[in-house]
N, C-alpha and C positions, 0 to 999 in steps of 0.2 A: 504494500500500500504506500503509495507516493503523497505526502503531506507536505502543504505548503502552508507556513506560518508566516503573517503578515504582523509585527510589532512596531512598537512606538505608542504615542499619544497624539501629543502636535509638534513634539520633536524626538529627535534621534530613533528615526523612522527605519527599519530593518528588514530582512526578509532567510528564513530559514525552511531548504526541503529535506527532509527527512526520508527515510525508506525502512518498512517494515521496523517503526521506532529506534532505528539508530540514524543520527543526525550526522546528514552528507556534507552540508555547505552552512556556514551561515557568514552573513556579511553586514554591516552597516552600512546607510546611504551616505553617511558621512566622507567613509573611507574612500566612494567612487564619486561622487560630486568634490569633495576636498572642501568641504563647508562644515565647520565644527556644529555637534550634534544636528546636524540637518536644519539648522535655524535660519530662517528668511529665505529660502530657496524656491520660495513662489510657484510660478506654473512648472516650475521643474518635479515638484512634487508627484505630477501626476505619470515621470517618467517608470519610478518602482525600476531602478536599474539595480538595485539588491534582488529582485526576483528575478530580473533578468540573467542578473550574475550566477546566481543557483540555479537555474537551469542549463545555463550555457555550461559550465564546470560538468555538471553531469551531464550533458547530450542528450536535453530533455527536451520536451516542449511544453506548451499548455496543456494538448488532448493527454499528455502522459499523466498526468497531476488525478487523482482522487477523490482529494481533497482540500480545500483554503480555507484555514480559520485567523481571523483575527479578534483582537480584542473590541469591547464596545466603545473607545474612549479613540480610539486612533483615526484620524483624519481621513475622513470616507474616500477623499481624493485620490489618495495615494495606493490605494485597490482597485481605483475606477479604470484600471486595464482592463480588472475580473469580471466585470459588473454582467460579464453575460454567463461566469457560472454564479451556482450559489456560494457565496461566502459564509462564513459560518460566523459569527461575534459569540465573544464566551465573555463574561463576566473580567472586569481589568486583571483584579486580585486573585480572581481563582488563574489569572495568564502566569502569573508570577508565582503564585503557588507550583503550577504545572515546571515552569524552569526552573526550579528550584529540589524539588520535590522528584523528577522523575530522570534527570542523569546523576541523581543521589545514589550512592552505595546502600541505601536503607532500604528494606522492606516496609519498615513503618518507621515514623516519623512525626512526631510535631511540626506545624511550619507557622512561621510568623511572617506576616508580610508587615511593614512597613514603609508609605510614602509621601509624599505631599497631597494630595488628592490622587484618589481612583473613579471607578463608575458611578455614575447616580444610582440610589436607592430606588424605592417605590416610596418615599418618606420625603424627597426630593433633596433628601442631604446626601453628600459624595462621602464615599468610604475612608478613612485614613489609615484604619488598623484593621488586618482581617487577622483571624485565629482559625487556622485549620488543622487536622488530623488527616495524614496517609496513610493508606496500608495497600499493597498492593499496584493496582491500576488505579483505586479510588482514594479520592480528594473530599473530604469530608468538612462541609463549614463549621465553625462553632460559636463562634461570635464575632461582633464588628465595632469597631468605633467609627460614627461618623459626625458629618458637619455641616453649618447652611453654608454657602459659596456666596461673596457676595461682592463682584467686582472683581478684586484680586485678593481677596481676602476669604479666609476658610477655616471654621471653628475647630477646633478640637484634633486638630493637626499636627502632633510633633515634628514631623519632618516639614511642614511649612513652617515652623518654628527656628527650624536651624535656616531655611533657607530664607528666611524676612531675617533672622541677624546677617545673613551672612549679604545679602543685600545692606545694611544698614551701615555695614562697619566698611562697606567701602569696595566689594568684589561683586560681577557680577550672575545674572541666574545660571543657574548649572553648575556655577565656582564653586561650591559646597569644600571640596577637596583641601583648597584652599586657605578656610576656617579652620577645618580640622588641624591642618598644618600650622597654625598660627597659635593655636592653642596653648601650647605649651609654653610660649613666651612670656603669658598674661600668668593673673595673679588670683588667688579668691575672694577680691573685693565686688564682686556684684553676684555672686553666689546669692546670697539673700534677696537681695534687689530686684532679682528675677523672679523669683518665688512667689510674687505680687502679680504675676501675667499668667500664672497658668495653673491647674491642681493636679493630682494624681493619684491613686490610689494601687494598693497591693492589689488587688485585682484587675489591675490592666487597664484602667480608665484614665484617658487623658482628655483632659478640657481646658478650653481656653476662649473662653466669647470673643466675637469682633471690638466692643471696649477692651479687653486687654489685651488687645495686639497694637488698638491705635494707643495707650497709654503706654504699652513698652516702646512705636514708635516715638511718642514723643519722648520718653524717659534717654532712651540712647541717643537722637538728637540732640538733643539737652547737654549729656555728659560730652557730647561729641563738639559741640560750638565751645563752652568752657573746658575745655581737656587745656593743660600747659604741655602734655606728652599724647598727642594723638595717636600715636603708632600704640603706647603703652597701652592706651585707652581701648582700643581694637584689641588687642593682645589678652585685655583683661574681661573683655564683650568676651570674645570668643573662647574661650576659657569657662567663664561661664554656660555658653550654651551648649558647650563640648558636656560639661560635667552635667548638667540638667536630662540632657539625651538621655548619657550612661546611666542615668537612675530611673531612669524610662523605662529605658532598654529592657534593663535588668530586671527590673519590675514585673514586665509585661511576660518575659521569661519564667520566671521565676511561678506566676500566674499559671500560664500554658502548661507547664511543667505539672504544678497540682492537678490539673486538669486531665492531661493525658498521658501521666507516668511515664512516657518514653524518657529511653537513654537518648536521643537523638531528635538533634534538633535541625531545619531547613530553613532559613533567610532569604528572605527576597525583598525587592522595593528599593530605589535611591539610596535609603538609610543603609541597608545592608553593604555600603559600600563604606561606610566608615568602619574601616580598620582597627581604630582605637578602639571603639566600643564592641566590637566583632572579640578583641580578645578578651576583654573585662566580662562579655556571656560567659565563656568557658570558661573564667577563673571564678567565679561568683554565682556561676545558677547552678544546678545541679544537673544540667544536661552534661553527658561525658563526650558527646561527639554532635560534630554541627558543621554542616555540608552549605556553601552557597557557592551558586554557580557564578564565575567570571565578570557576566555579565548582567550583573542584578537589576542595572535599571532598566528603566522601558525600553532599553534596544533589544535587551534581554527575553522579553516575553514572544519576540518570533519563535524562539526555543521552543516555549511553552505551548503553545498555540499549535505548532505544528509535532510536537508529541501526543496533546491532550486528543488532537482529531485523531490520531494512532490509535490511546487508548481509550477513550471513551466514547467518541464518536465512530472509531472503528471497531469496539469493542474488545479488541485483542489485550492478551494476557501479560503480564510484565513482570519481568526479570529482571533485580536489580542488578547494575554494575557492579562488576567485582575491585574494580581500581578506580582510581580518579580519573574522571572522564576527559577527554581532551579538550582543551582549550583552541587547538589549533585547526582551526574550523572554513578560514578561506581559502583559497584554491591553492595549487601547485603549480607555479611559472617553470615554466623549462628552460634547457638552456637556450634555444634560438630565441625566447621572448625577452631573456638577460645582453643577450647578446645584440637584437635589435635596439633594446633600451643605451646601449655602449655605443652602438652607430653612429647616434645624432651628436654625440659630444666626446666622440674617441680623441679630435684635435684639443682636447683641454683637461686629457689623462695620460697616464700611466694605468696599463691592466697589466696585471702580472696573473697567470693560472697556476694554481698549485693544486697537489694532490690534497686529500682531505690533513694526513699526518703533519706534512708542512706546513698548509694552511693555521693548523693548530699549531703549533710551532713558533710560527712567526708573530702572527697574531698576540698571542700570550705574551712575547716577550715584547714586540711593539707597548702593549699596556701596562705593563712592569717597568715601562721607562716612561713612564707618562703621558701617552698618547691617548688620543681620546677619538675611538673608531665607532661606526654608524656598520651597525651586523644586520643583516637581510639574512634569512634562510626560510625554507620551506612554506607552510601555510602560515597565515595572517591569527592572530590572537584573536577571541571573542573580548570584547570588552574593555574597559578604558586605559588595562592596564597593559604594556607589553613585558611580553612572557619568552623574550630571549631569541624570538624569530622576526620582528622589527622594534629593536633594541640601540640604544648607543649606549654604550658599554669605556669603562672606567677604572683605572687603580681605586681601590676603596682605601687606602693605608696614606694619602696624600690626602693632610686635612685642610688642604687649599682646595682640592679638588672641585667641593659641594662651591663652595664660592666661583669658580672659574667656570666652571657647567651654567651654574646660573646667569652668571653675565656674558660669556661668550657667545653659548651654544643654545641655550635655549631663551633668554634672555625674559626673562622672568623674576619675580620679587625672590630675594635673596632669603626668607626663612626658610624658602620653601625644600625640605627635606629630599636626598633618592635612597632608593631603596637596595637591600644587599639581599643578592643573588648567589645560595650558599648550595654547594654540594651537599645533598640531603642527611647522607649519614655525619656531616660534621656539626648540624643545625646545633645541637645540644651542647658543642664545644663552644657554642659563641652566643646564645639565647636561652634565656630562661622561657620555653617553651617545648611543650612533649610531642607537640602535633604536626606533620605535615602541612604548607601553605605554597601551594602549587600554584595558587593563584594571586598571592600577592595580597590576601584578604583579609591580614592579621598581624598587630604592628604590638609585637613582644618586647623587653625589655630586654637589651643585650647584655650578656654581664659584664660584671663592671672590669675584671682582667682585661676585656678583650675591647675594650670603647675605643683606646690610643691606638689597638692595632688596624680598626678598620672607621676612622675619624670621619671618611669622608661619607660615611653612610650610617654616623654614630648622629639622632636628634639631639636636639639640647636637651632633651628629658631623659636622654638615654636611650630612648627604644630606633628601632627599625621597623621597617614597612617589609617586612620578611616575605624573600619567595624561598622555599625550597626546589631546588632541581634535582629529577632523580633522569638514572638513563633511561628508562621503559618510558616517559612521557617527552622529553626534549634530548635525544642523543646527541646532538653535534652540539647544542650549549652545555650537556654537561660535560662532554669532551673537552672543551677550550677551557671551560672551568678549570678542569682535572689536569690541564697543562701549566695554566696558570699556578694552580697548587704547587706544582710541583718546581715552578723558580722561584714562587717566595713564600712557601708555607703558609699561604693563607686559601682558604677554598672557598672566594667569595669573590664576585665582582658588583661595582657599583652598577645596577641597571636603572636605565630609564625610558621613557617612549620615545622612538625615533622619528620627532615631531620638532616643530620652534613652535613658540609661545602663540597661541590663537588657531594652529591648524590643527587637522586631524593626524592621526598616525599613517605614516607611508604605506600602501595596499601595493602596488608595483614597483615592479625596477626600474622604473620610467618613474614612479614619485622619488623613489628613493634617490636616484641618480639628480633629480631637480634639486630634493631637498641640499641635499649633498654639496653642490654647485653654490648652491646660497648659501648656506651655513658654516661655519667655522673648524668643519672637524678637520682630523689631522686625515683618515683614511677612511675607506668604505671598504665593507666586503659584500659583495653577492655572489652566495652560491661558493665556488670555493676561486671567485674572483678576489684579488687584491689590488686595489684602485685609488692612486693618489693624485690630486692636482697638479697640473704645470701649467707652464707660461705656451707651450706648444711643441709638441713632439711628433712628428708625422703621423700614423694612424693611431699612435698608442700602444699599440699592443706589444707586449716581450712574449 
């Protein structure tokens, strides 16, 4: 059975086909228009070159297709390809339950979704919190927080909460990331302060009427015209609504958890992309194990949508994953596609081909002397995070590093943290954490031995935006890793998205090669190309 899952809302618009429940293609429109989260993209909307993408990868067409389910919240336009089969609309949160919940290694499951606004009720308030139980194929609701919408404003919203400060304090919508980051700088002085905007209860209830959202805007306007230290002032906002979350969070958890005795817990929803709060569940509730997939926000629910028409609307049976499911979900470029991308700018390189050995080899010791290379390999990652196949990659032991990245290369506000990219079986030598993070989903404390060895991926609170690599899910990154290792004893490299500051992540050798051209790095690799700038050398190639 061939499923096409159609996600997003009114941004970061996606598309995913599936086969017989295992997930062939999925891609954001972001990644093929080159418009971060699909935002302003006008009549282009109605191109859906993410479904085009998933079919063309697999040598499908329309007639091949089953089935198309999208959520009820996603912009009718951007299906209006389909409009002469039936598309299927499922419920926002149960989309997000479905991505979450069904390339989970659980048979059963709690799942909590988590986000700014979901689908309209029959109440005519929008969903903020759903609670579900999985066992099997089936998604089970159990309860809902919801809210009136009114303008841009929406009651009883924790995740519009983080996203109206993170609006307030100076970043803009979908920044979210960016708060979290800032976090840690600030202080506990509006801890309390906040506490006046919103209530909460051990039973998973969050409220916040539209007066106290406009008295928290006015309250942080306020602090923000008289601030003598504006940045501090931001530092100490965000701080706050980081720690308000986590008590959410935890809460709502902790709730669920009464509720449905599972060891296991599933995350979905915008929120489920904060990090910080993702490891504070596992250290603080009583679930022991907790699955979210890559791509939790709304680009995420193509996932959903096009397994739930698998399993529910196809009826068929499911079999949990036995390992972590792969993240690496957009297509496979060949080499004449690597090689056409080298054509148009061969006069303003150096290509050198290496075997894969050497490639590692070189590579590794390039970064060990401080070069800072832009990695291409294989399929494109699900989600906002890259996961070591469109990667720029880094010494972590140079604590100028995180400084120079930011102002060089990606050219973006300078708190902003990267993340260490650790060969799996050493995670425990360098993090206080027990758990695989293959996804980059969980930001542990490193211990404190090991902060000055790897400085430049060390936050100022101490922690790390942790990915684990092992070989069975990324071979050629944990290779380079493991070369890396082996000239300076450390099994870790600085990873980050191989993007500049406002674009999306590079989808092609032809993005890759542009981004590359404009940006400051020392080298590119694609494939087991090695590629550096000149002033002009006949065709390039050695």
């Amino acid at each position: 059975m061939n499923v096409l899952g159609i996600g997003g809302s009114i941004h970061d618009f996606s598309s995913c086909l599936s086969q017989h429940g295992k997930i062939l293609t999925y891609i954001e429109e972001e990644r093929l228009l080159r418009m971060k989260h699909s935002l302003n993209i006008h009549k282009k909307i109605v191109l859906n070159k993410a479904a085009e993408y998933c079919l063309s990868v697999n040598n499908m067409n329309e007639e091949d297709l089953d089935c198309i389910v999208t959520s009820d919240i996603v912009e009718p336009a951007y299906y209006s390809r389909f409009n002469h089969h039936h598309v299927h609309q499922i419920n926002h949160h149960l989309s997000h339950a479905a991505t979450t919940f069904y390339p989970s290694p659980f048979n059963e499951s709690a799942i909590l979704i988590v986000d700014g606004r979901g689908s309209f009720l029959s109440n005519g308030e929008r969903e903020t919190i759903s609670y579900y139980y999985g066992k099997g194929r089936d998604i089970i609701e159990l309860k809902k927080v919801s809210g009136l919408e009114e303008n841009d404003l929406i009651e009883n919203s924790v995740g519009k909460f983080y996203e109206e400060m993170t609006d307030l304090i100076g970043f803009g919508f979908l920044q979210d990331g960016k708060t979290m980051g800032l976090a840690p700088f600030g202080t506990e002085k509006y801890i309390k302060d906040f506490t006046e905007f919103f209530w909460f209860d051990h039973k998973g209830q969050f409220k916040q009427s539209l007066l106290q959202i406009q008295k928290m805007r006015e309250f942080v306007r306020y602090q923000m015209k008289n601030s003598q230290d504006k940045q501090q002032t931001k530092a100490d906002m965000a701080y706050a609504v980081q720690h308000h979350l986590e008590e959410v969070l935890i809460a709502a958890c902790i709730n669920l958890y009464s509720i449905t005795k599972s060891e296991n817990l599933c995350l979905s929803g915008g929120v489920a992309l904060n990090g910080v709060a993702n490891e504070k569940i596992l250290r603080r509730t009583p679930f022991k194990n907790l699955y979210i997939f890559p791509a939790a926000g709304d680009a995420g629910t193509a996932v959903g949508c096009s397994l739930y028409g698998y399993y529910q609307i196809g009826g068929y049976e499911r079999i949990p994953n036995t390992g972590d499911c792969s993240p690496y979900l957009g297509k496979e470029y060949s080499d004449s596609d690597i090689k056409s991308a080298f054509h148009k700018h061969a006069s303003n390189l150096t290509i050198v081909q290496h075997t894969e050995d050497d490639l590692y080899d070189e590579v590794s010791t390039l970064l060990s002397e401080g070069k800072i290379i832009g990695w291409f390999q294989g399929k494109s990652e699900a989600g906002p995070r890259a996961l070591g196949n469109r990667s720029i990659l880094a010494d972590p032991r140079n604590p100028n590093m995180k400084d120079i990245i930011n102002k060089r290369i990606k050219h973006r506000e300078p708190f902003r943290p990267f993340a260490p990219a650790v060969l799996e079986e050493y995670a425990r030598d360098f993090f206080d954490f027990s758990k695989s993070s293959p996804y980059m989903l969980f930001v542990p404390k490193i211990k404190v031995n090991a902060q000055d060895k790897i400085s430049a991926v060390t936050h100022v609170d101490g922690t790390g935006r942790l990915q684990t690599v092992s070989i069975a899910l990324n071979p050629q990154f944990y290779e380079l890793i493991r070369y890396f290792y082996n000239k300076t004893n450390i099994p870790i490299l600085l990873n980050t998205s191989f993007n500049d500051n406002g674009q999306p992540i590079v989808e092609s050798p032809q993005d890759a090669l542009d981004s590359f051209l404009r940006m400051d790095l020392d080298y590119l690799v694609i494939g087991n190309y090695l590629l550096q700038k000149i002033e002009s050398v006949g065709n390039g190639y050695e």
